[in-house]
py3Dmol code that shows the C-alpha trace and the ligand (Angstrom):
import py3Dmol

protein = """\
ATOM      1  CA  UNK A   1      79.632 113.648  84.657  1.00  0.00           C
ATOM      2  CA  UNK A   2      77.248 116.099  82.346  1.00  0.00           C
ATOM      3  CA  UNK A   3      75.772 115.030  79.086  1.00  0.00           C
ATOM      4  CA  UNK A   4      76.459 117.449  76.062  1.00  0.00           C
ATOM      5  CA  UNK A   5      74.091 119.174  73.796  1.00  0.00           C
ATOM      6  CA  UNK A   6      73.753 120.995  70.942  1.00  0.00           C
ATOM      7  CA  UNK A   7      74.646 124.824  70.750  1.00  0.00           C
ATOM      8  CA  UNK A   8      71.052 125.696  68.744  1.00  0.00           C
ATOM      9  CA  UNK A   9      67.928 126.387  69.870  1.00  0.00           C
ATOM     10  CA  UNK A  10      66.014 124.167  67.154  1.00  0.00           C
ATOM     11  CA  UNK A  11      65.309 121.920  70.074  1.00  0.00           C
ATOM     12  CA  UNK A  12      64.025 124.033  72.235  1.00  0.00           C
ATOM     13  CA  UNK A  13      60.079 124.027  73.340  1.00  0.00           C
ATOM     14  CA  UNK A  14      58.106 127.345  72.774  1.00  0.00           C
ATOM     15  CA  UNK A  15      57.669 129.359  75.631  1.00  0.00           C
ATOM     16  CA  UNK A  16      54.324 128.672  77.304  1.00  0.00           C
ATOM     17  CA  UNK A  17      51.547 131.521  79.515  1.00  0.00           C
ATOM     18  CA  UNK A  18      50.252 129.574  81.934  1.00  0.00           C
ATOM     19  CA  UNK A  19      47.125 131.235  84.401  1.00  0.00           C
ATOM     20  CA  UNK A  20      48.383 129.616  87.362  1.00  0.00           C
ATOM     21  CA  UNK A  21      45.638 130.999  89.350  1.00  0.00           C
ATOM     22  CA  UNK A  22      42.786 133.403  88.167  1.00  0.00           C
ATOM     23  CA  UNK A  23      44.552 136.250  86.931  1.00  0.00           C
ATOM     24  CA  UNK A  24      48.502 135.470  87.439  1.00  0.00           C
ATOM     25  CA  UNK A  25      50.433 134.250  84.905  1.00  0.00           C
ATOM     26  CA  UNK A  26      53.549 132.397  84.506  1.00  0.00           C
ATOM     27  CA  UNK A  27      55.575 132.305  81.547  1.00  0.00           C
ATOM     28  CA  UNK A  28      58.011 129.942  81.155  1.00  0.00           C
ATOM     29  CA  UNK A  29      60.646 129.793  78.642  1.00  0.00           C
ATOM     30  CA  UNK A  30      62.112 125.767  78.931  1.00  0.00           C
ATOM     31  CA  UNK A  31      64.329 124.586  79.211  1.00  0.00           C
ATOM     32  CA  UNK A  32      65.547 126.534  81.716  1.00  0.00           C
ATOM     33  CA  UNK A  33      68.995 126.559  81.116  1.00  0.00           C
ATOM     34  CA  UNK A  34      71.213 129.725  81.257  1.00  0.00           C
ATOM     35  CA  UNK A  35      69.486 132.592  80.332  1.00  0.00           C
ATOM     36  CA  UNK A  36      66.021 130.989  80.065  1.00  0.00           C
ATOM     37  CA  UNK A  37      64.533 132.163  82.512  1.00  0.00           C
ATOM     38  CA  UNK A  38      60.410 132.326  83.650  1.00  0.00           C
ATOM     39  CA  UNK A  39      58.808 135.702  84.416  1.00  0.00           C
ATOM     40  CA  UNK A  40      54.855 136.599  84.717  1.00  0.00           C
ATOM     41  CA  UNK A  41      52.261 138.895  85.866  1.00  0.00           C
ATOM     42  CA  UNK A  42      49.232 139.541  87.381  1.00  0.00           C
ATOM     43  CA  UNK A  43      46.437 141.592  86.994  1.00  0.00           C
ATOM     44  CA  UNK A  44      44.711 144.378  89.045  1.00  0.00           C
ATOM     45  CA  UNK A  45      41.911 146.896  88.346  1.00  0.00           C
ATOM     46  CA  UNK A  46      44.082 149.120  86.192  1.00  0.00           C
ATOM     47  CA  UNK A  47      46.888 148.048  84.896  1.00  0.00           C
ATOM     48  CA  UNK A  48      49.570 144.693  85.298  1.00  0.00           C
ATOM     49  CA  UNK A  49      52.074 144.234  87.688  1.00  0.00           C
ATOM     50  CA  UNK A  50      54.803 142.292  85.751  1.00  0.00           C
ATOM     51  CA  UNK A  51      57.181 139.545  87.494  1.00  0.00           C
ATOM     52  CA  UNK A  52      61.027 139.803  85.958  1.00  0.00           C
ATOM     53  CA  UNK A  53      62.063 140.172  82.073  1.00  0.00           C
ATOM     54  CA  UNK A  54      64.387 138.456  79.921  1.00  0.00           C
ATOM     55  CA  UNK A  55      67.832 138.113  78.923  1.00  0.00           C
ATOM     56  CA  UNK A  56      67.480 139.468  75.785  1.00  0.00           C
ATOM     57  CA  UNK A  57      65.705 142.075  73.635  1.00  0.00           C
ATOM     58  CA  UNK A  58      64.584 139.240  71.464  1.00  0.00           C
ATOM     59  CA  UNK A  59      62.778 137.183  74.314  1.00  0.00           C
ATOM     60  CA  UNK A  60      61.490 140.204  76.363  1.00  0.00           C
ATOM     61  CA  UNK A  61      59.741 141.354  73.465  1.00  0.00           C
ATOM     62  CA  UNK A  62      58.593 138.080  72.417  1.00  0.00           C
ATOM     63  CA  UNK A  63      57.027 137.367  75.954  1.00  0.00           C
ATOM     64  CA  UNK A  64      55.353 141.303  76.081  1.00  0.00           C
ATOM     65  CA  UNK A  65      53.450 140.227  73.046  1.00  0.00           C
ATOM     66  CA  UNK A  66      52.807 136.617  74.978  1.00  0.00           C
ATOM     67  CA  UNK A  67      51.276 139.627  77.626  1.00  0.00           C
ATOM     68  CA  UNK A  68      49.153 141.419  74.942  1.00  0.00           C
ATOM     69  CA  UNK A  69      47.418 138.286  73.535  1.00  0.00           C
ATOM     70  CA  UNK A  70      45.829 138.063  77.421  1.00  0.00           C
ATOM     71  CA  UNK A  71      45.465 141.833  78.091  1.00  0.00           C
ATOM     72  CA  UNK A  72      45.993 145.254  77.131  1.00  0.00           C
ATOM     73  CA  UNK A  73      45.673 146.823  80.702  1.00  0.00           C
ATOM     74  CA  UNK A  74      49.144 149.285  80.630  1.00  0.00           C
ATOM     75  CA  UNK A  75      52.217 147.378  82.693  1.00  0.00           C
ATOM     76  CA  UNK A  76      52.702 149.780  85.293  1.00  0.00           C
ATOM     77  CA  UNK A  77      54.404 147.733  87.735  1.00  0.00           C
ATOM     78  CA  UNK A  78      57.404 145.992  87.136  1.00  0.00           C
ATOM     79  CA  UNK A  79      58.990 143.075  90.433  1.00  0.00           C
ATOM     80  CA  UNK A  80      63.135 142.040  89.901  1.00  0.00           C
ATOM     81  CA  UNK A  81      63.521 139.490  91.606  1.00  0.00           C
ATOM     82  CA  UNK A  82      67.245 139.653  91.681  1.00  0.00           C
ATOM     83  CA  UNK A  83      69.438 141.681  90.075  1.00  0.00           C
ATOM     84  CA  UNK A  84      70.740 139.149  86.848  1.00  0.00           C
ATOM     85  CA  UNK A  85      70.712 140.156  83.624  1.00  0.00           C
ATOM     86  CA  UNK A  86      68.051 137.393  82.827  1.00  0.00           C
ATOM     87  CA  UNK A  87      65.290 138.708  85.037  1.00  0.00           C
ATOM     88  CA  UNK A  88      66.394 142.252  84.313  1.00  0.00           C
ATOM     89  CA  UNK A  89      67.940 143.419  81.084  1.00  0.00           C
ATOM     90  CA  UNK A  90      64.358 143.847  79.191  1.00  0.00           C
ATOM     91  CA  UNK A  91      63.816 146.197  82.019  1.00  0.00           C
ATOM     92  CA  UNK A  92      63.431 149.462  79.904  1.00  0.00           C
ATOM     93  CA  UNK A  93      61.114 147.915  77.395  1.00  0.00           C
ATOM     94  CA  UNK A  94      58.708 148.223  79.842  1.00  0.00           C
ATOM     95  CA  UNK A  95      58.380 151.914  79.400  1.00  0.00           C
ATOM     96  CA  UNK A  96      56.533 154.394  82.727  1.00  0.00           C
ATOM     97  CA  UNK A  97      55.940 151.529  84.969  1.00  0.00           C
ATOM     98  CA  UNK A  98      57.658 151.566  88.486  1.00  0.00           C
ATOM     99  CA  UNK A  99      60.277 149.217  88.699  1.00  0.00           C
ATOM    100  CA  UNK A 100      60.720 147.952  92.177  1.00  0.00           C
ATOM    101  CA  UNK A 101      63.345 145.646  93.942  1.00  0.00           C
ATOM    102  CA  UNK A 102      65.204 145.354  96.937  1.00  0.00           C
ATOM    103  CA  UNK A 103      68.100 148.359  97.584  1.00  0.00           C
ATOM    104  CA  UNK A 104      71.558 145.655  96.752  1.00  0.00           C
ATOM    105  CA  UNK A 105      69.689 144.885  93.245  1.00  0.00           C
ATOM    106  CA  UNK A 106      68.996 148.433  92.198  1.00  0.00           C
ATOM    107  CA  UNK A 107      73.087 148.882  93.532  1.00  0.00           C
ATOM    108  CA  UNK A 108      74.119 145.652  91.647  1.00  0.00           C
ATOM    109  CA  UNK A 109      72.250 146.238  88.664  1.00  0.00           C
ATOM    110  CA  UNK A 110      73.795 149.835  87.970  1.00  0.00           C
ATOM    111  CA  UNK A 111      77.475 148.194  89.193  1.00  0.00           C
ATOM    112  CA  UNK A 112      77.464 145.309  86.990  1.00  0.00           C
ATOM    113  CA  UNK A 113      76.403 147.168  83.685  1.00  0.00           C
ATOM    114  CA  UNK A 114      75.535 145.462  80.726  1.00  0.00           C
ATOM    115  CA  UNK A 115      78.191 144.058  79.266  1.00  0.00           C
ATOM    116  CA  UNK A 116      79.841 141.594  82.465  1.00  0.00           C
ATOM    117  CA  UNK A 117      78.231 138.818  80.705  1.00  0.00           C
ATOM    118  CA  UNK A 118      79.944 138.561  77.903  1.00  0.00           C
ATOM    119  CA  UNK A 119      82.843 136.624  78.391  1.00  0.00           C
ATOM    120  CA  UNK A 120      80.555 133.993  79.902  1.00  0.00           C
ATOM    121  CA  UNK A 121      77.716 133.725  77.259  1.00  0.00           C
ATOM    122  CA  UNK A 122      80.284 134.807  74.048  1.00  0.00           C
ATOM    123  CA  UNK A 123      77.393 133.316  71.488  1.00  0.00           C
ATOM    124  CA  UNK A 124      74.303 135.492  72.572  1.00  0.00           C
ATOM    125  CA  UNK A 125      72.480 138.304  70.594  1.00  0.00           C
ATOM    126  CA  UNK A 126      71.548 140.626  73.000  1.00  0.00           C
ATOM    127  CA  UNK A 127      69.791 143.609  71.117  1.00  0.00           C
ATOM    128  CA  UNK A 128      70.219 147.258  71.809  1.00  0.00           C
ATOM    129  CA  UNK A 129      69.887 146.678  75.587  1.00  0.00           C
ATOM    130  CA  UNK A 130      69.517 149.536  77.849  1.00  0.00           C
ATOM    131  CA  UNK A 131      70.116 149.813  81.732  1.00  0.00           C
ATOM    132  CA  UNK A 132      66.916 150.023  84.015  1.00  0.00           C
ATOM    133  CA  UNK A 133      67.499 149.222  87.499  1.00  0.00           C
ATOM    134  CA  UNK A 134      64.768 149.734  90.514  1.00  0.00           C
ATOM    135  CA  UNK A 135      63.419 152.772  90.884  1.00  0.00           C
ATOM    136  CA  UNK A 136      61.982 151.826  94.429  1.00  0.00           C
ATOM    137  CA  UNK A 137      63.612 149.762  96.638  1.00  0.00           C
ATOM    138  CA  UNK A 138      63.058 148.366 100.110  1.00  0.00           C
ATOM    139  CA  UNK A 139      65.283 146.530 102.443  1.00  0.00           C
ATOM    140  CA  UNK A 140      63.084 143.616 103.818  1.00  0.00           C
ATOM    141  CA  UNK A 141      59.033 143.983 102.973  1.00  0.00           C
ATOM    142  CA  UNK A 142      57.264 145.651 100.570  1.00  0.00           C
ATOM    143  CA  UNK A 143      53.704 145.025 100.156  1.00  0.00           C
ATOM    144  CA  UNK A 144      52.131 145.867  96.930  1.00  0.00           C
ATOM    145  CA  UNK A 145      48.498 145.121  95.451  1.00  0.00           C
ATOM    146  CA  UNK A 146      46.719 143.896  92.291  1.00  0.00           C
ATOM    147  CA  UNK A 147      43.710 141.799  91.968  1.00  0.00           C
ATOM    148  CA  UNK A 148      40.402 142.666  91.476  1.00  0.00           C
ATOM    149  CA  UNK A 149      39.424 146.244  93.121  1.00  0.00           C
ATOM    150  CA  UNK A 150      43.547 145.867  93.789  1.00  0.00           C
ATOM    151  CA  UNK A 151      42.471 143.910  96.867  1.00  0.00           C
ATOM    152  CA  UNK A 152      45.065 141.141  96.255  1.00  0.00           C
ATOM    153  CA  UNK A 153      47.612 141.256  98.506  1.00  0.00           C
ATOM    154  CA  UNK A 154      51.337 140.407  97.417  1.00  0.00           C
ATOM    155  CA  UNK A 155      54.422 140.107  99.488  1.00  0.00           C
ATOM    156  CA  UNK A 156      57.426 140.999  98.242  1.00  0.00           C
ATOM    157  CA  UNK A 157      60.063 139.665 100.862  1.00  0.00           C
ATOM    158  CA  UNK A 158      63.799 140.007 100.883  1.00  0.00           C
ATOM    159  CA  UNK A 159      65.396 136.489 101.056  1.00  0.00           C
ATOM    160  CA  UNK A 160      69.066 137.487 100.524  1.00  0.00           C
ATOM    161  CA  UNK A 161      72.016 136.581 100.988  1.00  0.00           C
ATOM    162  CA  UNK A 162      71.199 133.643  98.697  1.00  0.00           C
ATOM    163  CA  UNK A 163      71.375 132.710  94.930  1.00  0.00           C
ATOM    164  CA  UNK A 164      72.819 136.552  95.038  1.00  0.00           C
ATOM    165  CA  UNK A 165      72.859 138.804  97.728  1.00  0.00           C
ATOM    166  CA  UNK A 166      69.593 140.385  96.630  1.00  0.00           C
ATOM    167  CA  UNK A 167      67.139 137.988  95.813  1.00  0.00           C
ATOM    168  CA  UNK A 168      63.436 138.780  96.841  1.00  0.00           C
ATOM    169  CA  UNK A 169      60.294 136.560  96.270  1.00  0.00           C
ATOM    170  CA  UNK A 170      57.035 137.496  95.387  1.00  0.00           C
ATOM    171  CA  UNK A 171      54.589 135.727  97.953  1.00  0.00           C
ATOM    172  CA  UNK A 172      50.500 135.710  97.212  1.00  0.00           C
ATOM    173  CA  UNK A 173      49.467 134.017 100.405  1.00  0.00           C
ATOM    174  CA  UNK A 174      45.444 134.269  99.373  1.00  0.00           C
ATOM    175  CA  UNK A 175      46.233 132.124  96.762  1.00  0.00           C
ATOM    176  CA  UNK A 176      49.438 130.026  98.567  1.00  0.00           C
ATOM    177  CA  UNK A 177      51.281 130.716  94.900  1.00  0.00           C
ATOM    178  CA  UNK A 178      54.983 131.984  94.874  1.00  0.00           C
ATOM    179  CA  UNK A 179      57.084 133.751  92.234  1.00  0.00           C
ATOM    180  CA  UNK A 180      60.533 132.288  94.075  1.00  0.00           C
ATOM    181  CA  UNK A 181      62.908 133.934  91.728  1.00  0.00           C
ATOM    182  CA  UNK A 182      66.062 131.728  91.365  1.00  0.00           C
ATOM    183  CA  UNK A 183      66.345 130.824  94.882  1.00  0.00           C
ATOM    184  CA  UNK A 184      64.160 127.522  93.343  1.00  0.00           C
ATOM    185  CA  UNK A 185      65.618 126.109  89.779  1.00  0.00           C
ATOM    186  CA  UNK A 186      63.285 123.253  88.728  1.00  0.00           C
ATOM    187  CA  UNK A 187      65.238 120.497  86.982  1.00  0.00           C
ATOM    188  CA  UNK A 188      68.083 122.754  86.689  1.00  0.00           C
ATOM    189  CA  UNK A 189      71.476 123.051  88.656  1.00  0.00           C
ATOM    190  CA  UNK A 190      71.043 125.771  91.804  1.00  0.00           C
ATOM    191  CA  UNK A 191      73.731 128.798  90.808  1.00  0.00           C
ATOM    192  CA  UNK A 192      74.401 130.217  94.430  1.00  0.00           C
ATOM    193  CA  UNK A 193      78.582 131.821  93.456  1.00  0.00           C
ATOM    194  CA  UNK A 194      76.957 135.416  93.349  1.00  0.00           C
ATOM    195  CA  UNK A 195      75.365 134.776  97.336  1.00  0.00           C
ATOM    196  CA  UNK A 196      75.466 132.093  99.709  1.00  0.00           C
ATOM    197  CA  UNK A 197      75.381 128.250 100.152  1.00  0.00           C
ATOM    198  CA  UNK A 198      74.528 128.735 104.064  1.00  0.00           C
ATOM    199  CA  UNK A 199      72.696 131.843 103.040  1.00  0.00           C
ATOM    200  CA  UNK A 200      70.531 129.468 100.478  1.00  0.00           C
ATOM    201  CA  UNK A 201      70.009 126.673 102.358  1.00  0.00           C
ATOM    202  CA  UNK A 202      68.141 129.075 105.469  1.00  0.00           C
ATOM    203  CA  UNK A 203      66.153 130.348 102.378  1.00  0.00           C
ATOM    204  CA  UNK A 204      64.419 127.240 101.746  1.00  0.00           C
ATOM    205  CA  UNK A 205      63.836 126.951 105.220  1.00  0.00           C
ATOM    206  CA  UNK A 206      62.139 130.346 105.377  1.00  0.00           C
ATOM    207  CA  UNK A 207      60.100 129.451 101.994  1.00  0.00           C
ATOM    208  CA  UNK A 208      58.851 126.354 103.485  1.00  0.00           C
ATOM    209  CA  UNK A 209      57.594 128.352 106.499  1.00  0.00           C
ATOM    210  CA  UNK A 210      55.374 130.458 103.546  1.00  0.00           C
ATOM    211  CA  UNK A 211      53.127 126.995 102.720  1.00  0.00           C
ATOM    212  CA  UNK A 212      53.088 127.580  99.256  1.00  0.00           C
ATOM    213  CA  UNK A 213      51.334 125.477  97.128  1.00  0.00           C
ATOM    214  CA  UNK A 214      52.054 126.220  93.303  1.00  0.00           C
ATOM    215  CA  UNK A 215      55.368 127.738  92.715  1.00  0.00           C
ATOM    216  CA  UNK A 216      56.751 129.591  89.441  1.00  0.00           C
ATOM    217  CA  UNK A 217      60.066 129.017  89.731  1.00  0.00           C
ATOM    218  CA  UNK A 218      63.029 131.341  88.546  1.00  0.00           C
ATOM    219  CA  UNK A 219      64.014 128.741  86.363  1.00  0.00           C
ATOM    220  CA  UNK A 220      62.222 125.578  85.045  1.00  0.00           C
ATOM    221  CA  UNK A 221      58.566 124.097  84.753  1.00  0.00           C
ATOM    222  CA  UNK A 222      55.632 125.437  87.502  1.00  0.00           C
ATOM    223  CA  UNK A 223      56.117 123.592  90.403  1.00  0.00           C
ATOM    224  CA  UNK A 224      55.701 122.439  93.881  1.00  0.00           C
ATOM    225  CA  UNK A 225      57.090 122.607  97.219  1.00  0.00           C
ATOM    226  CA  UNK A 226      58.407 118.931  97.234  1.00  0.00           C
ATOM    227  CA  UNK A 227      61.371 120.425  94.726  1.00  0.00           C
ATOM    228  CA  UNK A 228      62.854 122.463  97.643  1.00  0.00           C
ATOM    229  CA  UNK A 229      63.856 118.808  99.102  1.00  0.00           C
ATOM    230  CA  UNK A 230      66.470 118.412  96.063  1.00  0.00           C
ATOM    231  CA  UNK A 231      67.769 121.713  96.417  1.00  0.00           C
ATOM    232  CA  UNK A 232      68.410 121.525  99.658  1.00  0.00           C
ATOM    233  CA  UNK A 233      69.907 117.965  99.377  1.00  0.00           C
ATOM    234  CA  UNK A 234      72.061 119.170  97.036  1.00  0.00           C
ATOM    235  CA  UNK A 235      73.257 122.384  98.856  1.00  0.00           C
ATOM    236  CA  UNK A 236      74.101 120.243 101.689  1.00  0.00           C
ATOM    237  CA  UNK A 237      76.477 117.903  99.338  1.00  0.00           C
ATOM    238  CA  UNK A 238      78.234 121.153  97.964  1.00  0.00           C
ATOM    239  CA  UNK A 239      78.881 121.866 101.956  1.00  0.00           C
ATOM    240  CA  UNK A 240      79.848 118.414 102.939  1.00  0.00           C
ATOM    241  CA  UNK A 241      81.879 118.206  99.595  1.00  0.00           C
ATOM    242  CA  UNK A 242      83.750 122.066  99.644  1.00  0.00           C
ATOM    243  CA  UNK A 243      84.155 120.769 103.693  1.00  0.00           C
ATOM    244  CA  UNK A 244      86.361 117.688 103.296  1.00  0.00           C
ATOM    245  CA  UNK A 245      88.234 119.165  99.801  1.00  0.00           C
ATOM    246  CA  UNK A 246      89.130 122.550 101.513  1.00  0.00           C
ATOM    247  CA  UNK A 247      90.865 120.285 104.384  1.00  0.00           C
ATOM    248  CA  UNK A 248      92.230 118.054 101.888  1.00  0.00           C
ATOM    249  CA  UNK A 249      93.630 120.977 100.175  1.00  0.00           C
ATOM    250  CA  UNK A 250      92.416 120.584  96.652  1.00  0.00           C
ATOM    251  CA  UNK A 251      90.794 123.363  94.389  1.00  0.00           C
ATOM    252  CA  UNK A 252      87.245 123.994  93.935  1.00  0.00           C
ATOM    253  CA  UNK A 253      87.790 122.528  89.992  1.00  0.00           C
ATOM    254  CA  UNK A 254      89.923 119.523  91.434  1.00  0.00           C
ATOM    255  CA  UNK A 255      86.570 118.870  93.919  1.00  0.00           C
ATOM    256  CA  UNK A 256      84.589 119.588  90.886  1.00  0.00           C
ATOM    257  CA  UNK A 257      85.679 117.085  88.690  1.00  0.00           C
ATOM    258  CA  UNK A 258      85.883 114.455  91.760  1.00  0.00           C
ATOM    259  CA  UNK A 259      82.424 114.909  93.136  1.00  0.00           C
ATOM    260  CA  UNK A 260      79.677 112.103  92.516  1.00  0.00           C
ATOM    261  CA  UNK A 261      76.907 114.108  91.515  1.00  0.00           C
ATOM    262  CA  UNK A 262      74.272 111.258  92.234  1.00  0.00           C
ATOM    263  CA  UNK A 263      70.913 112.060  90.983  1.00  0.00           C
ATOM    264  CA  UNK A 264      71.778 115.652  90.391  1.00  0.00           C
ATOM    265  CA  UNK A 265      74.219 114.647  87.568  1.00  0.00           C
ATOM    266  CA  UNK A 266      71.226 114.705  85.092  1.00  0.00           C
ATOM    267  CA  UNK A 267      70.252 118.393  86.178  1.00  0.00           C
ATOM    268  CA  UNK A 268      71.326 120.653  83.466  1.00  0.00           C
ATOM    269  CA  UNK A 269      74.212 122.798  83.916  1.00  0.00           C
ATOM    270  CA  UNK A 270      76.089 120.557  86.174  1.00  0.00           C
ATOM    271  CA  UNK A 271      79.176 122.876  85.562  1.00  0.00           C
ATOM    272  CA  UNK A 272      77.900 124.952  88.003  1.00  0.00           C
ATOM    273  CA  UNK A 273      79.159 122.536  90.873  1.00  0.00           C
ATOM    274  CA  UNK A 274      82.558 124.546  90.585  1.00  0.00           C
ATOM    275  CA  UNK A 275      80.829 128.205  91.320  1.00  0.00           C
ATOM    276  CA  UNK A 276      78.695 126.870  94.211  1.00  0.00           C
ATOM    277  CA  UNK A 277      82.041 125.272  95.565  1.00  0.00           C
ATOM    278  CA  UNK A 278      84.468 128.695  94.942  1.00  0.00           C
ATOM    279  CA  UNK A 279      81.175 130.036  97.263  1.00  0.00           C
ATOM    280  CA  UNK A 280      81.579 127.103  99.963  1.00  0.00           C
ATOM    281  CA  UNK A 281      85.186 127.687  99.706  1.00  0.00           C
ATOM    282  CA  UNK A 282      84.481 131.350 100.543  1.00  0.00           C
ATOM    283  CA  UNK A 283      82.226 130.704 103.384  1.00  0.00           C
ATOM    284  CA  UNK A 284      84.968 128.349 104.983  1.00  0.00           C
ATOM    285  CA  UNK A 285      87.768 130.975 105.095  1.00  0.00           C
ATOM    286  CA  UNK A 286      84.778 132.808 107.009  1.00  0.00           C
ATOM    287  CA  UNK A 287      84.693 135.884 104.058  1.00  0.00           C
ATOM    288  CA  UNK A 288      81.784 137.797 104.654  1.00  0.00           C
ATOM    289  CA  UNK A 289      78.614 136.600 103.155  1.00  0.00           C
ATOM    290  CA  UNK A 290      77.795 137.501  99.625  1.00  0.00           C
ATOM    291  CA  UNK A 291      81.379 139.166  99.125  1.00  0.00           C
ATOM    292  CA  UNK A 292      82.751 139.097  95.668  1.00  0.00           C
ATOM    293  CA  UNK A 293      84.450 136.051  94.202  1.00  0.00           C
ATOM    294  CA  UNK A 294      86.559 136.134  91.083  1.00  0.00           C
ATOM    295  CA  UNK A 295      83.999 135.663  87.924  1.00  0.00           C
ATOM    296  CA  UNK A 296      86.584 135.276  85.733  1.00  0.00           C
ATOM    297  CA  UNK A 297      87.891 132.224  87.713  1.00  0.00           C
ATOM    298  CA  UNK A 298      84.358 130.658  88.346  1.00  0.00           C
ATOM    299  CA  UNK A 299      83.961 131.393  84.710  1.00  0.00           C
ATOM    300  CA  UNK A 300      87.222 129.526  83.483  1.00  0.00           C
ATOM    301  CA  UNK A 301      86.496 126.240  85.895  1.00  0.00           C
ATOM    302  CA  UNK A 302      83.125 125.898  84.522  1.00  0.00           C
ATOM    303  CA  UNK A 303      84.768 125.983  80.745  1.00  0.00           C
ATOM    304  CA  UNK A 304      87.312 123.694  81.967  1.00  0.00           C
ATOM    305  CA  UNK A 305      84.096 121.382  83.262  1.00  0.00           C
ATOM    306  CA  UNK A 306      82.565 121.554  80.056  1.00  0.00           C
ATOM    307  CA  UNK A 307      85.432 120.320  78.318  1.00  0.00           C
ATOM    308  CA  UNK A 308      86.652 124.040  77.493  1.00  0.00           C
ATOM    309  CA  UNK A 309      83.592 125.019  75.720  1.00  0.00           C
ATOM    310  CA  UNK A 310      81.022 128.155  76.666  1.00  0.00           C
ATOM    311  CA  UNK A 311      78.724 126.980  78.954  1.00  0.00           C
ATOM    312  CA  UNK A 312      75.407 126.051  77.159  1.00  0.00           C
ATOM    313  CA  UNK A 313      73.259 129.370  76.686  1.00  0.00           C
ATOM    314  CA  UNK A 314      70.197 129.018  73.956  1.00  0.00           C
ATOM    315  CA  UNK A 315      68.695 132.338  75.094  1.00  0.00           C
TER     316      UNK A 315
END
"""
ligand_1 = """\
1
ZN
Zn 69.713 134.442 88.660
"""
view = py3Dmol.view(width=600, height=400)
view.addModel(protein, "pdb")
view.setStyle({"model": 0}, {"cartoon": {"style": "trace"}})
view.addModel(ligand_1, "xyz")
view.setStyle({"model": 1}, {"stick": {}})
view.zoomTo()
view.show()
């Protein structure tokens, strides 16, 4: 079902700065995989309003200095898209800019901690990592400006329940360019066990509403809209596929490992199929959207799916 690779990073490509558009960046760190995730920024008149950090000390820093070879304006505004660790953890080395995100992700930021991840990613080197959450929140639009003369407008709009039950995007419409956050994975498995399958699926709908043309995903290469197709294809066969299995009465791992993935087999992190099914599974027993599922369970299938070893993390 999954091909297997190599726990080093040797094979990994260099993270790239893109300027998608005069003035925003995207920096992407392939191959996406857990952990790698893309951030950015754009400029305004006096200063940088950043897009997400990274996992861990190590990248975050390594990325800020990507920032300062394009400019030294100070970072005084800092977006999280969603509350996970790797759009959030390198947080504080952003020091005196605002950090804003929506009101669950400041709550599930300061909940979760630092240290939840372990057990899942046992091989990473974090760094002295210290917590940051939002320091301004909103609950469904915020709209904040950079640009030149600050007269670019960008939307940030709550999204949520969906790849967690916080996820906001970051929508430029002057320019049709969207940060998505990890409600779009290019190339990579959709994770949706922290929000919703339904929740994701009416996402995409409301993205495709937004027209955008150039999108930085949350995870994978810059994009465009024709990859919300395969995500939503895929979100459907996790529905039909949790549907007939939780009449059947099998588990979310037994459905796992019977599943033809089709084309999405060669999507890294296949594993994941067993989260996004414990999630399906939830939403069938008609638990309330975004509740809490057992990590530690979601964690142990997706071991068991990758023939009991950590899932693959480079970061
Ligand atoms: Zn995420």
């Amino acid at each position: 079902m999954r091909k297997s690779h190599a726990h080093n990073t040797a094979q990994l490509p260099v993270p790239t700065m893109e300027e998608v558009s005069p003035g925003i960046y995207a920096y992407v760190q392939l191959d996406g995989s857990w952990g790698l995730n893309n951030t950015g920024f754009i400029k305004g008149q006096n200063g940088l309003t950043m897009i997400d950090t990274c996992f861990t000390e190590a990248r975050t820093k390594s990325y800020l200095d990507s920032v300062r070879r394009v400019s030294l304006l100070p970072m005084n505004t800092l977006v999280n898209t969603h509350h996970h660790g790797d759009h959030t953890h390198g947080n504080y080395l952003i020091k005196n800019s605002a950090i804003i995100g929506h009101e669950l992700c400041r709550e599930t930021v300061i909940a979760t901690g630092l240290q939840s991840l372990h057990p899942l990613f046992p091989n990473v080197t974090w760094g002295n990592l210290e917590l940051a959450p939002p320091t301004i929140t909103f609950k469904e639009q915020l709209d904040i400006y950079a640009g030149d003369n600050d007269e670019l407008k960008i939307e940030l709009i709550y999204m949520g329940p969906a790849h967690t039950t916080n996820d906001i995007v970051a929508w430029i419409p002057e320019r049709k360019l969207l940060f998505s956050g990890d409600l779009i994975f290019n190339q990579g498995t959709p994770f949706v066990a922290m929000g919703s399958v339904s929740g994701s699926l009416q996402a995409i709908k409301r993205l495709r509403l937004l027209g955008a043309e150039n999108i930085i995903p949350g995870h994978g290469s810059v994009c465009g809209p024709e990859v919300m197709n395969d995500i939503e294809d895929y979100l459907t066969l996790v529905q039909d596929t949790a549907r007939q299995a939780f009449e059947a009465g099998i588990t979310p791992l037994e459905a796992s490992r019977q599943v033809d993935l089709g084309r999405f087999a060669h999507w890294h992190d296949s594993e994941r199929i067993a989260g996004n099914l414990h999630r399906a599974y939830s939403e069938l027993r008609s638990e309330p959207i975004g509740s809490v599922l057992d990590l530690r369970q979601i964690v142990s299938d997706m071991v068991s799916l990758n023939e009991g070893r950590p899932v693959r993390c480079l970061a």
